[in-house]
C-alpha positions in Angstrom: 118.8 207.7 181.4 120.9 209.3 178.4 123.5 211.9 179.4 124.0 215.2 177.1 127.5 214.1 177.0 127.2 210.5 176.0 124.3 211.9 173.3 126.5 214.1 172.1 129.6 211.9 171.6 127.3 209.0 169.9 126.6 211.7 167.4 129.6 213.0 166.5 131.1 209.5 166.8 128.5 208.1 164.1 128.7 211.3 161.9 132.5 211.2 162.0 132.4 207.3 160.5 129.6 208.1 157.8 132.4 211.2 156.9 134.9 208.8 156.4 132.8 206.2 154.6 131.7 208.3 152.3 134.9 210.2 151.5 136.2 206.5 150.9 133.5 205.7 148.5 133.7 208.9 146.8 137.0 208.5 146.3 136.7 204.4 144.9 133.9 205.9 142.8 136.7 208.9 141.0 139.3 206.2 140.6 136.9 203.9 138.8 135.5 206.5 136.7 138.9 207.3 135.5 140.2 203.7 135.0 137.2 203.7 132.8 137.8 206.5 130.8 141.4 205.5 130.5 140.0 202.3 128.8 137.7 204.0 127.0 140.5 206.3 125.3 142.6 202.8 124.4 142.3 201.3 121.2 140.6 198.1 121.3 143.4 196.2 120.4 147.3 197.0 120.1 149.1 198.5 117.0 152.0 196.8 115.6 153.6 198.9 113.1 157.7 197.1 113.5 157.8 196.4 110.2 155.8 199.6 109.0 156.6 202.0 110.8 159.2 204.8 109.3 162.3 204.7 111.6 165.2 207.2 111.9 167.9 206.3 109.0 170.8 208.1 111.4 171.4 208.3 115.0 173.3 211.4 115.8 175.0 212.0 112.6 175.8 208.1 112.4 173.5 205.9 109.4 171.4 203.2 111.3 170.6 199.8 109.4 167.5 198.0 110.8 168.0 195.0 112.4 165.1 191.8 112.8 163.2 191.6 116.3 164.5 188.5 117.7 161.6 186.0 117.9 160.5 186.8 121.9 160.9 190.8 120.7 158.2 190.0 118.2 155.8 188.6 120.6 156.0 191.2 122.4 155.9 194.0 119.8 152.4 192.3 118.6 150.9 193.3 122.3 152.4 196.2 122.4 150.4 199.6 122.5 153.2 201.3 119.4 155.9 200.2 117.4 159.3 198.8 118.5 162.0 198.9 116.2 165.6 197.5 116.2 169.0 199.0 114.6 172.4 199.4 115.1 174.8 202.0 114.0 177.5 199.3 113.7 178.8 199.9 117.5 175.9 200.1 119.0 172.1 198.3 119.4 169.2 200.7 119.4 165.8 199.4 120.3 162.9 202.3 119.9 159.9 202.3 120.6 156.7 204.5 119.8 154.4 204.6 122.2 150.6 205.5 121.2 149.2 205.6 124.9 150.1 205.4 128.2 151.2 201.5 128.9 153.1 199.7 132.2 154.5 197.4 128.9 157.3 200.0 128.5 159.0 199.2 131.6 163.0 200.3 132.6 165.7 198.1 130.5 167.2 197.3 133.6 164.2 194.8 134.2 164.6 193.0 130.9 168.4 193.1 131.2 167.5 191.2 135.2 165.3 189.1 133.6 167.3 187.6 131.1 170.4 186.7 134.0 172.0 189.8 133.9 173.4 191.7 136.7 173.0 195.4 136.9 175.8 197.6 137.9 176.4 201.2 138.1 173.1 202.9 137.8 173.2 206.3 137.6 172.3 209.8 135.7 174.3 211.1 132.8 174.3 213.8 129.9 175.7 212.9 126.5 177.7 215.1 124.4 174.4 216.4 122.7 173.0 217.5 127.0 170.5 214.7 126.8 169.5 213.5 130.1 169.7 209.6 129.9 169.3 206.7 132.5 172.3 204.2 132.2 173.6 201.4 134.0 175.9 198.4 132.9 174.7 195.0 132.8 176.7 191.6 133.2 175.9 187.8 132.9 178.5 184.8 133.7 181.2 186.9 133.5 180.5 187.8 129.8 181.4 191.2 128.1 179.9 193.6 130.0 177.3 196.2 128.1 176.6 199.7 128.7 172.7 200.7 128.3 171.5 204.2 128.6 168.0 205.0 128.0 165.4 207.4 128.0 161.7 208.5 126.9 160.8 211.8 124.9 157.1 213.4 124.5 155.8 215.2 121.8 156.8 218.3 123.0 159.9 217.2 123.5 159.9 216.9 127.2 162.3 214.0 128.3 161.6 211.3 131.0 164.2 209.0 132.5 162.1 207.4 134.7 159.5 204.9 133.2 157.2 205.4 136.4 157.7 209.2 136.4 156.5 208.9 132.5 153.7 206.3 133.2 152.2 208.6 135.6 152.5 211.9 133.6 151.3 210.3 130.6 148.2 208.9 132.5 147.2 212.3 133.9 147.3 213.5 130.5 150.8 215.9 131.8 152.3 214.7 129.3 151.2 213.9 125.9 152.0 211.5 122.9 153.3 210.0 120.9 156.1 209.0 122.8 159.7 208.0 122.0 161.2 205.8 123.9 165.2 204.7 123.0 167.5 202.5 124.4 171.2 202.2 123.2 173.1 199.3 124.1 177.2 199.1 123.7 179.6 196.4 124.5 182.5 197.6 126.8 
């Protein structure tokens, strides 16, 4: 003998779990869908324009000379969805890099700088003498010179990022489009 209450909790109880279930699926199904467009949009294999591509011949004011990718740069610039370029205004390294699509390769410089035995220092916010907004921190291995690295990404309209997750994600969504600039400047103290 079945009880109007027990009847009606079963029902809701078994409607509430298909709700969920299928709100779940649905939204597996939209983040597939979009993983697959995002692929879709990618080039079928990386760019690699180092050696091609037209770089700035000053940095503010200051006449760049191009220096050569080390040889684990260059592996890396031959995956890489862009161009990465190296110079140096003859204080200062500048590695930039144009990025054609949204990519977790451009990462913060405070991870390379970790991964090659550096320890990172003094993270913080900062505006240079032009206002730019720039991400800097100094790094430090065995007691060596210490550098300063400041960096930042800039869209194509010109809005600036100094956050490389902040800029994945907004790229991704299609907030904010390319190309993209991204510049690092490394100085010894």
């Amino acid at each position: 003998m079945s009880t109007p209450f027990f009847e009606r909790w079963f029902a809701n109880h078994f409607i509430n779990r298909i709700g969920h279930k299928t709100a779940f699926a649905l939204a597996m199904l939209l983040c597939m869908l979009w993983s697959t467009a995002a692929a879709l949009r990618a080039p079928a294999a990386p760019e690699t324009m180092a050696a091609s591509h037209e770089w700035p011949s000053q940095w503010d004011g200051v006449p760049l000379r191009p220096l050569a990718l080390s040889e684990v740069e260059q592996r890396f610039a031959d995956r890489f969805p862009g161009a990465i370029g190296r110079m140096t205004d003859g204080t200062q390294t500048l590695v930039m890099r144009e990025v054609k699509q949204p990519t977790r390769m451009l990462h913060p410089a405070a991870d390379c700088y970790r991964a090659l035995g550096y320890r990172i220092e003094q993270a913080r916010l900062e505006r240079d003498a032009e206002a730019r907004l720039w991400r800097c921190f100094v790094a430090q291995r065995h007691g060596a010179q210490k550098i300063r690295v400041c960096e930042r990404i800039v869209d194509a309209q010109g809005t600036a990022f100094t956050d490389t997750s902040a800029w994945y994600w907004s790229a991704a969504s299609g907030q904010s489009t390319g190309p993209w600039q991204a510049v690092t400047v490394a100085r010894p103290m």
